[in-house]
C-alpha positions as CSV (number, residue, x, y, z in Angstrom):
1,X,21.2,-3.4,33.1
2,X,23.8,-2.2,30.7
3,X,22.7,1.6,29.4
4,X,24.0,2.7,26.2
5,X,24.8,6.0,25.2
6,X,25.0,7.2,21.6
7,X,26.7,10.7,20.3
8,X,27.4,12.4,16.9
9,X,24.8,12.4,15.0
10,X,23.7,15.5,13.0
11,X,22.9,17.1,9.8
12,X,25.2,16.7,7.2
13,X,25.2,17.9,3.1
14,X,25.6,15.0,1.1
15,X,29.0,13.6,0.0
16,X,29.8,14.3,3.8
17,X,31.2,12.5,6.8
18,X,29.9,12.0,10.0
19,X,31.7,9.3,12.7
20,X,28.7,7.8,15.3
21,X,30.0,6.7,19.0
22,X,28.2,4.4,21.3
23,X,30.1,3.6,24.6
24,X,28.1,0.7,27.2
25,X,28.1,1.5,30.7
26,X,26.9,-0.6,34.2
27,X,28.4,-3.7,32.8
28,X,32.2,-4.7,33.9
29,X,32.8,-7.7,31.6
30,X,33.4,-7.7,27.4
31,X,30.1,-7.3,25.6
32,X,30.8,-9.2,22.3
33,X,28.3,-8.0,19.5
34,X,27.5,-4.6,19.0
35,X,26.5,-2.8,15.9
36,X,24.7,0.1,14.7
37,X,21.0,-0.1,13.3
38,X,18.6,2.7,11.7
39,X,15.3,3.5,11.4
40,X,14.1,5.8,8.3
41,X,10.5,7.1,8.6
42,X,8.0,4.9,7.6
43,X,10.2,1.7,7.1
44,X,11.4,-0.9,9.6
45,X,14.6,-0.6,11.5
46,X,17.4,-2.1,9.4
47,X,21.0,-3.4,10.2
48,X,23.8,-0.9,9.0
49,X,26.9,-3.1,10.9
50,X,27.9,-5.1,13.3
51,X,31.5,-6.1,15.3
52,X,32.2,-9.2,17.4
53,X,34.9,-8.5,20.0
54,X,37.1,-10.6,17.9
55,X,37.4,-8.1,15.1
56,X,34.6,-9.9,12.9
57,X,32.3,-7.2,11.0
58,X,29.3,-7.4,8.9
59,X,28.0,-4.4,7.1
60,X,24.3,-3.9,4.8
61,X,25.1,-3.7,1.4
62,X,23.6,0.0,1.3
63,X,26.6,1.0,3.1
64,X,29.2,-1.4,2.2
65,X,32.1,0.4,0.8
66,X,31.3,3.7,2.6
67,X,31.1,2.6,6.5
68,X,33.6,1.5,8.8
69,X,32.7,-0.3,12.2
70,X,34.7,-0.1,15.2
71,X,35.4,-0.7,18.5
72,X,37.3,-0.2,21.6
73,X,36.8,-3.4,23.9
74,X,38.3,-1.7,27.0
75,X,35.6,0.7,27.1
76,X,32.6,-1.6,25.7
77,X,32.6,1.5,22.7
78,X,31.6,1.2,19.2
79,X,32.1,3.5,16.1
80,X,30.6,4.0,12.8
81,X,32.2,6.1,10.4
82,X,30.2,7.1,7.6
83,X,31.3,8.6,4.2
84,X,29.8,9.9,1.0
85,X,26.6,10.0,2.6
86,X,23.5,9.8,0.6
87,X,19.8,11.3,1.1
88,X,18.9,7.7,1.8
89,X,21.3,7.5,4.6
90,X,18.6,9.6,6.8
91,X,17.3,7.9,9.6
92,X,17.7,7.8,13.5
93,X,20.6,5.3,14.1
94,X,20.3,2.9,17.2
95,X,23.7,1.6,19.0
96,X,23.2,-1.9,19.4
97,X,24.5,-4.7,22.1
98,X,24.0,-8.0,23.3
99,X,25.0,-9.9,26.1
100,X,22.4,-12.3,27.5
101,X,19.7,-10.0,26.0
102,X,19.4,-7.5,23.5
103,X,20.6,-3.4,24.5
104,X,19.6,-0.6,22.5
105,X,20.7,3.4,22.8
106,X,18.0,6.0,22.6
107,X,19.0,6.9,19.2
108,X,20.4,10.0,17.2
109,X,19.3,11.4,14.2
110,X,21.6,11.6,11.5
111,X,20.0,14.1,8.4
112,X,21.8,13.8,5.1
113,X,20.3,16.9,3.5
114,X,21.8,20.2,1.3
């Protein structure tokens, strides 16, 4: 069963940064997709971005431009950097993976508020 943990979240003024971590454990072997999702209140969980192991990333249009995904294959980690957050950027965010079936983290709130 490969558990994944998620730090970093937080509250945050907007125009600020905030980086999101997500590191897999109980699994020995290369996980290939991973990616961050969110989940405002009151709307559907939504894709924010995603990596393959090969470097390949795909990010939602809301956050194109100010997001970069990343990941460090040796430890089965992902990243998301987030800048010039936005009010509409509030939401818990959920580290995704999959390999065989679908893994998701517990979730951290991230609060883009002044």
């Amino acid at each position: 069963q490969v558990q994944l943990v998620e730090s970093g979240g937080g509250l945050v003024q907007p125009g600020g940064s905030l980086r999101l971590s997500c590191a897999a454990s109980r699994i020995a072997f290369r996980i290939n997709d991973m990616g961050w999702y969110r989940q405002a209140p009151g709307k559907e969980r939504e894709l924010v971005a995603t990596t393959t192991s090969d470097g390949s990333t795909k990010y939602a249009d809301s956050v194109k431009g100010r997001s970069t995904i990343s990941r460090d294959n040796s430890r089965n980690a992902v990243y998301l950097q987030m800048n010039s957050l936005k009010p509409e950027d509030t939401a818990v965010y959920y580290c995704y993976a999959y390999y065989g079936n679908d893994y998701w983290g517990q979730g951290t709130q991230v609060t883009v508020s002044s």
